[in-house]
N, C-alpha and C positions, 0 to 999 in steps of 0.2 A: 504494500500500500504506500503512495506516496506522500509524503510529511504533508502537502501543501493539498486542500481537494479541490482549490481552482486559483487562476489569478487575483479575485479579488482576495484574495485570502493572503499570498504571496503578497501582492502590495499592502498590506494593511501589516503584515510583521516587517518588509522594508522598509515601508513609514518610518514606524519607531522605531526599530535600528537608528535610521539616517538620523532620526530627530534627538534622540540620544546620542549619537554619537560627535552629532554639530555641538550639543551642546559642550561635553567634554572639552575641555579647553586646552587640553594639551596633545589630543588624540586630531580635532578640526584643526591646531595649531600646524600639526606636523602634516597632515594633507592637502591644505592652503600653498602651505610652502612650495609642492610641486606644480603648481599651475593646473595639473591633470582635468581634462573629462574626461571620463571614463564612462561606457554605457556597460553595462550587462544582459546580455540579451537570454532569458531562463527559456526552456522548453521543457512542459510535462509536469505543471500548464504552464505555457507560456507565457512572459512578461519581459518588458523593456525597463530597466532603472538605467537612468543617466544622473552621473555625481559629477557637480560642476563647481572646479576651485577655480577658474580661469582669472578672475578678479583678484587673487589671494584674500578676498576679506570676508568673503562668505557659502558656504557649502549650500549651493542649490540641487534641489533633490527631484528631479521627474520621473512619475512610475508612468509609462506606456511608454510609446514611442512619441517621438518632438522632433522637431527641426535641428537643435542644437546637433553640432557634428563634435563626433567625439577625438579625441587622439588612440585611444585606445579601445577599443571595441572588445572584451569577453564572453563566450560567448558555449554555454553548460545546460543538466538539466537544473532543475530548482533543486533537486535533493543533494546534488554535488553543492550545490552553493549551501544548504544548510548545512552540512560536514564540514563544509571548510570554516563556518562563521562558528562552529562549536571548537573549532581546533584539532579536526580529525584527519586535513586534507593537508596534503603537500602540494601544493599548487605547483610547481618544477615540474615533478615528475606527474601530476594530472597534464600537464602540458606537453611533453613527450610519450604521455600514453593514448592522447587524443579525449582525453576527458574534457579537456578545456580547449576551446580551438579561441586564439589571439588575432586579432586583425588590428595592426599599428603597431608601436613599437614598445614589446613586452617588455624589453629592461625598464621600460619607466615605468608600469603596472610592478613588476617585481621587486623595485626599488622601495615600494610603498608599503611592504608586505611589515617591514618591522614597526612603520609608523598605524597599521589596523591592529596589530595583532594583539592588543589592549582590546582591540572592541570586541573580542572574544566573548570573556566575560560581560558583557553589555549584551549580546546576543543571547547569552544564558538568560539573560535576567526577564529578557524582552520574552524570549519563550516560555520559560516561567509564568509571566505574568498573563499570558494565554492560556486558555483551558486545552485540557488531553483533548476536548470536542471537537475544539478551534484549529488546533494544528499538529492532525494526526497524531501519532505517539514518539514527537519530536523530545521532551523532556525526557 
């Protein structure tokens, strides 16, 4: 069974991710810093999130698709993406085993990996505060 049982479901735990994680001030600090969009493109169910530091002063968050063009494009099912926000995925080697397929240039998505990986625990929290109902048997 899949963690997520549609897109709106998916964007409403991306929500709060994002939104906790802007607020974090040393976590939005260090992802400002790279300039990055980054879109995430989920399949299974589908969903578009675009994170947009382009400005350095503020983490804009769009769940579907938008116009904004990204520098880096990611692109997973949703269940890969929730492994990795628990801290169970190695993005590298999801990347040479075709789990994750990159479009743009991944050293700079990779480069970011130790300024997220705070938001682990933030992911925990976000899923927590979800019911078993809400989001599959994700906790």
């Amino acid at each position: 069974m899949a963690v997520f049982q549609n897109t709106d479901q998916l964007y409403k735990v991306m929500d709060e991710l994002w939104k906790r994680i802007s607020d974090d001030e040393q976590i939005s600090k260090n992802l400002l810093k790279s300039g990055l969009i980054v879109r995430f493109v989920y399949r299974e169910p589908h969903g578009w999130v675009t994170i947009d530091g382009s400005d350095g002063k503020t983490i804009k968050v769009t769940l579907d698709q938008c116009e904004t063009k990204p520098v880096v494009e990611m692109r997973m099912k949703s269940d890969f993406a929730h492994n990795f926000w628990l801290g169970k995925e190695n993005v590298s080697m999801a990347l040479m085993q075709g789990k994750i397929v990159s479009i743009g240039p991944v050293n700079k998505a990779l480069a970011l990996l130790p300024a997220v990986k705070p938001a682990f625990t933030i992911y925990s929290k976000v899923i927590e505060d979800f019911s078993q109902e809400e989001v599959g048997k994700a906790a």
